[in-house]
C-alpha positions in Angstrom: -93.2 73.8 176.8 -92.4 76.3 173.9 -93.1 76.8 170.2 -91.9 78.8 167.4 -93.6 79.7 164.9 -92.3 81.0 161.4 -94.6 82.6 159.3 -97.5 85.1 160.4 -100.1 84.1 158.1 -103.2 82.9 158.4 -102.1 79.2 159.4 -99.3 80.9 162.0 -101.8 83.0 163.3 -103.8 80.2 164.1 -102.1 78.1 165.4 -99.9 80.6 167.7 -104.0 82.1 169.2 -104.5 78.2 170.2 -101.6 76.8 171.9 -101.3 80.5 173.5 -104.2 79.7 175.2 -103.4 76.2 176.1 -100.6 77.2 178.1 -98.3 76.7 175.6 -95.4 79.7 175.3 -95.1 80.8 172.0 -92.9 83.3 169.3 -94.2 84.0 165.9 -91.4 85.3 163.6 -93.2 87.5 160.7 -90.2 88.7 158.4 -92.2 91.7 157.4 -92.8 95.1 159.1 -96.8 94.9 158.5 -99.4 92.0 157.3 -100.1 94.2 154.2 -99.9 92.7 151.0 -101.5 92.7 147.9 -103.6 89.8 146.4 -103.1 87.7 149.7 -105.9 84.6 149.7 -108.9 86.9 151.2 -111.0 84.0 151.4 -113.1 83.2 154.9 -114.5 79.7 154.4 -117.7 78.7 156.7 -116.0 76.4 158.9 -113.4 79.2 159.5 -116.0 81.3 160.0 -117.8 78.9 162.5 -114.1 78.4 164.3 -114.2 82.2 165.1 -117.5 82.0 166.6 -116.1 78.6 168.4 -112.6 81.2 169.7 -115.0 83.9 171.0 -114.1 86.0 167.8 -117.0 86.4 166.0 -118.3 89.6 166.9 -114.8 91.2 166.2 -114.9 89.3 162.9 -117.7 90.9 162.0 -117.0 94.4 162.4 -113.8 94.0 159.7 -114.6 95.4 156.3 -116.1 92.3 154.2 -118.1 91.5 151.2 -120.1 87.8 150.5 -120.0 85.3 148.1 -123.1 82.8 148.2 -123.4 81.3 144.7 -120.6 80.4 142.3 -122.5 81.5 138.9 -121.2 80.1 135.3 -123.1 82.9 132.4 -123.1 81.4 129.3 -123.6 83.7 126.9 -126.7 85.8 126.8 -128.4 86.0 130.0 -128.3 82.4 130.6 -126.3 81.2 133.5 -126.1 78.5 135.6 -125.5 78.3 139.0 -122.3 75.7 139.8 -122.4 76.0 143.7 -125.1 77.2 146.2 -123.4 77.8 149.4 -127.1 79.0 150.8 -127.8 75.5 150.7 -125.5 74.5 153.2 -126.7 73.4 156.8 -124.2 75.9 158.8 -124.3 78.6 160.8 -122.8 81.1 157.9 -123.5 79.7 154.7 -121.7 81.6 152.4 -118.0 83.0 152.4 -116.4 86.0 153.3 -114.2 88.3 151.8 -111.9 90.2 154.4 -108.5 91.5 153.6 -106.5 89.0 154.9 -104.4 92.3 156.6 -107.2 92.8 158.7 -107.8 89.1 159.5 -104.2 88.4 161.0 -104.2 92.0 162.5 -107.5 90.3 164.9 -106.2 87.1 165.4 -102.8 89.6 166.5 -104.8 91.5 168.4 -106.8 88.4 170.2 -103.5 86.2 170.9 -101.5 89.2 172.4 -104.3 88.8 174.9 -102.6 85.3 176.5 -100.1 86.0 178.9 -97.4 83.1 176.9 -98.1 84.5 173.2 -95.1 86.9 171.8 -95.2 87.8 167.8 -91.8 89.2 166.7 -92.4 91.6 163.7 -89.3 92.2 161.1 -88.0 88.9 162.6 -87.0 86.6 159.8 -85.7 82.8 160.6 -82.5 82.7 158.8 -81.6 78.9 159.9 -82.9 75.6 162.2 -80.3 74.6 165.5 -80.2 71.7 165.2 -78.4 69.1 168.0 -78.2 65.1 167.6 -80.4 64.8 164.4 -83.4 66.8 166.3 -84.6 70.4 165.5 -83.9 72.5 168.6 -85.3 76.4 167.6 -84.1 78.6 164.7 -81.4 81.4 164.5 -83.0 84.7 163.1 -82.1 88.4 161.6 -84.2 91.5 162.4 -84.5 94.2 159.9 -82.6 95.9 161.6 -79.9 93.5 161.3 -79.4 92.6 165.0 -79.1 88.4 164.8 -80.3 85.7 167.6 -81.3 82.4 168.4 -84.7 81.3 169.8 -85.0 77.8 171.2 -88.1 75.9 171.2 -89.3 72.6 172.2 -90.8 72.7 168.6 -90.6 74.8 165.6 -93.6 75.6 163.0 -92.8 75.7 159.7 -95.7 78.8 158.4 -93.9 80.2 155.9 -95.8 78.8 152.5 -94.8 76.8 149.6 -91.2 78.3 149.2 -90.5 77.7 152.9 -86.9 77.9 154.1 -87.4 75.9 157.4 -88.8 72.8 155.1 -85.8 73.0 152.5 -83.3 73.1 155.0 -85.1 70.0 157.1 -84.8 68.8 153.6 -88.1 67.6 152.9 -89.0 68.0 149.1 -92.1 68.0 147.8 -93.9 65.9 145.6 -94.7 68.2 142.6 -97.8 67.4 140.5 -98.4 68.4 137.0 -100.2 72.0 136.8 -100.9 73.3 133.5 -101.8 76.8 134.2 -100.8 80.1 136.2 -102.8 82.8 137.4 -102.7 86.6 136.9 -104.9 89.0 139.5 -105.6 92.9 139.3 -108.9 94.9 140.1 -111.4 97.2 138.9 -114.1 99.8 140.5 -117.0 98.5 141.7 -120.2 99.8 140.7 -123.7 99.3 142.6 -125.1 97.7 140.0 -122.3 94.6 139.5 -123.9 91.7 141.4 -122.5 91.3 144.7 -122.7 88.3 146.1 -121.7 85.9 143.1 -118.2 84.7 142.3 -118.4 84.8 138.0 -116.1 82.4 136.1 -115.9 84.0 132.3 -114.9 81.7 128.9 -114.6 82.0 125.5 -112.2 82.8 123.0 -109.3 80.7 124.6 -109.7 83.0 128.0 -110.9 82.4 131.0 -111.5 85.2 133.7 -113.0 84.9 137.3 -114.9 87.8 138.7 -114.8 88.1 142.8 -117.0 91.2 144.1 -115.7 92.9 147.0 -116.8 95.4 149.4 -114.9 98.3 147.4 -113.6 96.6 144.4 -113.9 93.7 142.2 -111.0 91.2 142.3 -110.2 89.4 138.8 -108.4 86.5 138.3 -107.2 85.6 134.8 -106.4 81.7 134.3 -103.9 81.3 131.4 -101.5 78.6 130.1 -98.3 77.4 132.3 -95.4 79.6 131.5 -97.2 82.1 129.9 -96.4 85.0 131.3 -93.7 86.5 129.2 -96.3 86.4 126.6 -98.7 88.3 128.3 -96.6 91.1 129.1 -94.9 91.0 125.5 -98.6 91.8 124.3 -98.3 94.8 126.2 -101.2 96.7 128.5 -103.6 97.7 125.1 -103.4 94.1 124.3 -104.7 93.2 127.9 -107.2 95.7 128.1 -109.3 94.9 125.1 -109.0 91.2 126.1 -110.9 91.8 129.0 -113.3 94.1 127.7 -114.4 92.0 125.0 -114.5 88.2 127.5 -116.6 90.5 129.9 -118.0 93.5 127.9 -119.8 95.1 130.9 -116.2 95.8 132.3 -115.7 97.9 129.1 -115.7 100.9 130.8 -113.4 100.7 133.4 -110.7 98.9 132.2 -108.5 101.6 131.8 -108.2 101.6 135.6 -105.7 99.0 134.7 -102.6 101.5 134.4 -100.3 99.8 133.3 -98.8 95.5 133.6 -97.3 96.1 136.8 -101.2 96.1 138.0 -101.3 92.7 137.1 -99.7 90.4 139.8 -98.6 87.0 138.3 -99.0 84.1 140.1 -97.1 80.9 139.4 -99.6 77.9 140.1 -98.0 75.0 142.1 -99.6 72.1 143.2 -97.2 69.9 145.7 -97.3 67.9 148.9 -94.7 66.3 151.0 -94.7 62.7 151.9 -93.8 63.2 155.3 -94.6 66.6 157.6 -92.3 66.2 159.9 -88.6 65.9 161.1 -87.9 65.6 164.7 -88.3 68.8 166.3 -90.1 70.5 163.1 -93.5 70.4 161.6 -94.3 71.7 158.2 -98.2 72.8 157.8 -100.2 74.7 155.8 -98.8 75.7 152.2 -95.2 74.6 153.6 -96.4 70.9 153.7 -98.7 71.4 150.5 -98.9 74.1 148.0 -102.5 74.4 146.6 -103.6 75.4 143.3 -106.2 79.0 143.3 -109.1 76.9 141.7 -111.8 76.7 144.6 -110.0 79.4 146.7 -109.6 76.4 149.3 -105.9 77.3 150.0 -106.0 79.3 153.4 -108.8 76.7 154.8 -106.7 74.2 154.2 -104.3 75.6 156.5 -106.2 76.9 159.3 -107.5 73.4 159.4 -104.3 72.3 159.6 -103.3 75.0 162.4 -106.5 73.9 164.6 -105.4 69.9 164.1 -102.3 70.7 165.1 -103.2 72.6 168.6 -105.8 69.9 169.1 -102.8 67.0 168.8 -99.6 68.8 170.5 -100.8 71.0 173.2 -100.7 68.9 175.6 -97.5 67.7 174.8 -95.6 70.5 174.5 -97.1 71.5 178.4 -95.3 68.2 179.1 -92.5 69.4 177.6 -91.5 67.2 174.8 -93.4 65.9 171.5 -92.2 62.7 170.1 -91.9 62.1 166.4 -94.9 59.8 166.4 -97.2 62.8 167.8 -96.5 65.3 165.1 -97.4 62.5 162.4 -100.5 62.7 163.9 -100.8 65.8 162.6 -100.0 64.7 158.4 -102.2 61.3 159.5 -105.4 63.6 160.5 -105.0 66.1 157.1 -103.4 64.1 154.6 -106.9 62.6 153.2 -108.5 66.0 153.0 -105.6 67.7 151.3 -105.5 64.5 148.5 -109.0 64.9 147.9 -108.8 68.8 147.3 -105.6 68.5 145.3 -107.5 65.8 143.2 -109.9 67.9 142.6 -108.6 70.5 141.9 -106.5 68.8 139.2 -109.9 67.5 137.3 -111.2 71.2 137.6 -107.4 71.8 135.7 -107.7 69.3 133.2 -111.1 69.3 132.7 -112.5 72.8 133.1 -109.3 75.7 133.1 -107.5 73.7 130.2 -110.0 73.2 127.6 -110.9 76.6 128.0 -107.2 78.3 127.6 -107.1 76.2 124.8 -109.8 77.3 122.7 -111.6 74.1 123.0 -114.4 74.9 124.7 -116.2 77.8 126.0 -117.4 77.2 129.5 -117.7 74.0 132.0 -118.5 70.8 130.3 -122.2 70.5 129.0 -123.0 67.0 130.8 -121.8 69.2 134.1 -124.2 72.2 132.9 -127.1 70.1 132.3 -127.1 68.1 135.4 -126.8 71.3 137.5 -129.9 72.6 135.5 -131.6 69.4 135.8 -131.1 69.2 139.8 -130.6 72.8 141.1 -130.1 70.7 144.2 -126.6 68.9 143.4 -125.0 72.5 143.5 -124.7 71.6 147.3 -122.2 69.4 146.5 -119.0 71.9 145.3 -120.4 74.2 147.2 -119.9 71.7 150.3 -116.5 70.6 149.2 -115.4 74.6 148.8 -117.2 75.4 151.9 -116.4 72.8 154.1 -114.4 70.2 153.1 -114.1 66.5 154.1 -112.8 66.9 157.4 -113.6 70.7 159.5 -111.5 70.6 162.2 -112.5 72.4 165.7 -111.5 74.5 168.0 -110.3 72.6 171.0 -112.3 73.0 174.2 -108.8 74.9 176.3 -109.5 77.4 173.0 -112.8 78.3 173.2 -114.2 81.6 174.7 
């Protein structure tokens, strides 16, 4: 009745907290010293936010250092804008999402699973190889920083560690790449009180498209460019950079010097991927490892804390029994494979039809039947705000979870 799980992210995290408390005895492995990293997905989604509440968390939740987004607001030039989703419109019980540092986020859900007498997380532990016996995955072999080596066996190994996952590439399962025609660049400037702070701002025009994210003591930028373009970028140099985003968001004029030079802009190679099946015997592959999402929508880290509560909700029980058959853990890729196409097709029209014309000098903003039907009927901005928010299938916690 063990699990191991590799990779302390969000998804990791997760999942360790809930079969913990199910009885279930589990090691994270997190390769690094600390969960601090820049530019991490920061993003709490309403139903994460509601699964919190579910775990007994939400009061600690709430006293982590966090900024809200409510409306996802398209200017167009002027002081016209429209407003593409409404997250106030939701029915939930948070309607709107929240922006913690994801450091802080895994340092709670840490915090909470040490709590359970079965939970262990193994900082500066990285998993270095699966043991495998008779075709069936029996634990992984692992290196400290330190450089001490060991073996931890498990009834079933997690694969946590993201879309570049060493557990699924030696299970050899390959993904299923789809086309993605751009990559993204982040960096931040000063906030200021009078930057609006509860709006997400896409920018276009000019062949660039920039998104504005307020937080609690910065704004977060994203830059959304063409596929391999980064060499470019950087070629241009930091003047070149500069004066691009002063003149695609002039009110940003006067602080963009705080960018000091190009190693303050973190490139981000957009992938878009799923594999066709989660699972070998003895290994499941969730979150980014079984799909790699694309930053449009900022759905990426739901996704996988979805994924995290669907698995504890479908192999607790049978790793207390002591064994989980092949045909439980595709359960797991059966319950989230229809949500993760329909976000991954999504997100590919949002690519093809939003992010790429605009890169492109085609166009200068989202498409103008889109605009007009959103001015027309203030009311259909429920509907991205509902597919960001929530999505097509919330999972919840399981009733051994709750608090």
């Amino acid at each position: 009745m063990s699990c191991v799980i590799i990779g302390g992210g969000p998804a990791g995290m997760v999942l360790g907290l809930l079969l913990a408390r199910g009885g279930v005895d589990v090691t994270v492995l997190e390769k690094h010293g600390d969960f601090l990293r820049d530019f991490r997905g920061d993003t709490v989604h309403p139903t994460t936010l509601q699964l919190l509440d579910e775990l007994g968390l939400g009061e600690r939740f709430a006293k982590l250092p966090q900024s809200r987004l409510d409306r996802i607001v398209f200017p167009l030039g002027g002081d016209e804008e429209v407003c593409v989703g409404d997250l106030r419109r939701l029915r939930v019980r948070h309607p709107y999402i929240a922006m913690v540092p994801q450091w802080d986020l895994l340092t709670m859900l840490a915090e909470a699973a040490a709590e359970e007498p079965t939970f262990k997380l193994r900082m500066r532990t990285e998993a270095t190889d699966l043991i495998r016996e008779n075709g069936v995955v029996r634990g992984v072999r692992y290196r400290t920083a330190d450089g001490e080596t060991g073996e931890i066996r498990a009834d079933l190994t997690v694969a946590c560690d993201g879309r570049w996952s060493i557990a699924r590439h030696q299970a050899e399962l390959r993904p299923k790449e789809l086309p993605v025609p751009i990559d993204a660049w982040w960096f931040r400037l000063s906030r200021k009180e009078s930057d609006r702070p509860t709006a997400l701002m896409p920018y276009a025009g000019a062949g660039r498209f920039m998104v504005v994210i307020p937080r609690e003591q910065h704004l977060q930028l994203g830059l959304i460019g063409r596929k391999g373009s980064d060499p470019q970028l950087r070629a241009d140099g930091l003047t070149h950079f500069r004066r691009n985003v002063a003149e695609l968001i002039p009110w940003l004029a006067d602080r963009v010097d705080e960018v000091e030079s190009m190693d303050d802009v973190k490139f981000l190679e957009v992938r878009l991927n799923r594999l066709n099946r989660w699972h070998v015997d003895g290994l499941l592959c969730i979150g980014d490892a079984a799909h790699a999402m694309s930053p449009m929508g900022g759905v990426g880290i739901n996704l996988a804390v979805q994924d995290a509560v669907a698995a504890a909700t479908l192999l607790a029980h049978p790793l207390r029994r002591g064994r989980v058959t092949s045909k439980e853990l595709a359960k797991v890729r059966a319950r989230r494979l229809l949500p993760t196409i329909a976000v991954q097709a999504v997100q590919g029209i949002m690519h093809r039809a939003i992010a790429v014309p605009i890169v492109s000098g085609v166009r200068s903003g989202p498409p103008k039947a889109f605009v007009r039907l959103m001015r027309l009927f203030p009311a259909a901005s429920v509907v991205p705000a509902y597919l960001i928010g929530v999505g097509l299938r919330p999972e919840h916690a399981p009733a051994f979870a709750r608090r």
